[in-house]
N, C-alpha and C positions, 0 to 999 in steps of 0.2 A: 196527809193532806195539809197543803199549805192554808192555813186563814189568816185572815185579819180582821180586826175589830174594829165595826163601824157603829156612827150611831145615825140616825134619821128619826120623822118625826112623822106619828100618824095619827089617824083621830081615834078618840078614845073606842068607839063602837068596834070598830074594825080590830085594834087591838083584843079585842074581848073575844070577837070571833075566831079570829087567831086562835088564842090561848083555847076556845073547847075546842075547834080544830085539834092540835095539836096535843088534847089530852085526850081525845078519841079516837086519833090515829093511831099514840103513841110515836110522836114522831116529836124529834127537836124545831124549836120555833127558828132554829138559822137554817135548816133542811128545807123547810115548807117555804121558807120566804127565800130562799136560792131556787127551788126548783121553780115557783113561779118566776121571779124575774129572771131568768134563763130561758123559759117560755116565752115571755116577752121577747127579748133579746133577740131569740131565734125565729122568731114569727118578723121581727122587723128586720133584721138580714137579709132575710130570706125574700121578703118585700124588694127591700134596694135591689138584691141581685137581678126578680124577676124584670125589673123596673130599668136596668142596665140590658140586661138582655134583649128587651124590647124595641130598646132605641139600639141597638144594634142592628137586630134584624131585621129595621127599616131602613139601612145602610143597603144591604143588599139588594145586587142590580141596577143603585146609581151609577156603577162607571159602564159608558157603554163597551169599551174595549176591553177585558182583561188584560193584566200584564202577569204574566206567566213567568218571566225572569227578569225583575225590576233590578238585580244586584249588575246586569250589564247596561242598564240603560237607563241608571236614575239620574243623571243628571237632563236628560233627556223627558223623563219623566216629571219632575219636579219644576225644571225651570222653562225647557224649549228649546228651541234651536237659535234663536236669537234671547236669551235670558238673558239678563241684567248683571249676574253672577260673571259673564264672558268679557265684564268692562265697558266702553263705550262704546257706540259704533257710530258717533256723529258724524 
């Protein structure tokens, strides 16, 4: 396993709980503080994702028409028939 060595800072109480934590588990104090903030971590992902998803699937059914083969007719699609893309037409 690849690590690296960090420092951060926390209050003294919580430190302490830590430490009998981790001599009642018998567990390494960088074990217990990775697997929570990976809990973290993956609980807010997991959030964004739902939250991405959402606003997606209120996307669906604004276009009244399907387009079923947009690769023949995007510029048709994108701009119109008279698009701005086609140069002037004063």
């Amino acid at each position: 396993m690849n690590a690296v060595r960090t420092t951060f800072t926390i209050r003294p109480s919580l430190l302490e709980r830590l430490r009998i934590f981790t001599r009642e588990t018998d567990r390494p104090m960088s074990a217990v503080v990775e697997e929570g903030i990976t809990t973290i971590l993956e609980r807010h992902e997991q959030e964004r994702r739902n939250k991405m998803y959402r606003g997606l699937f209120e996307l669906v059914g604004m276009c009244d028409v399907p387009i079923t083969d947009a690769s023949s007719n995007i510029d048709e699609v994108l701009y119109g028939e008279d698009g701005t893309w086609r140069g002037d037409h004063d």
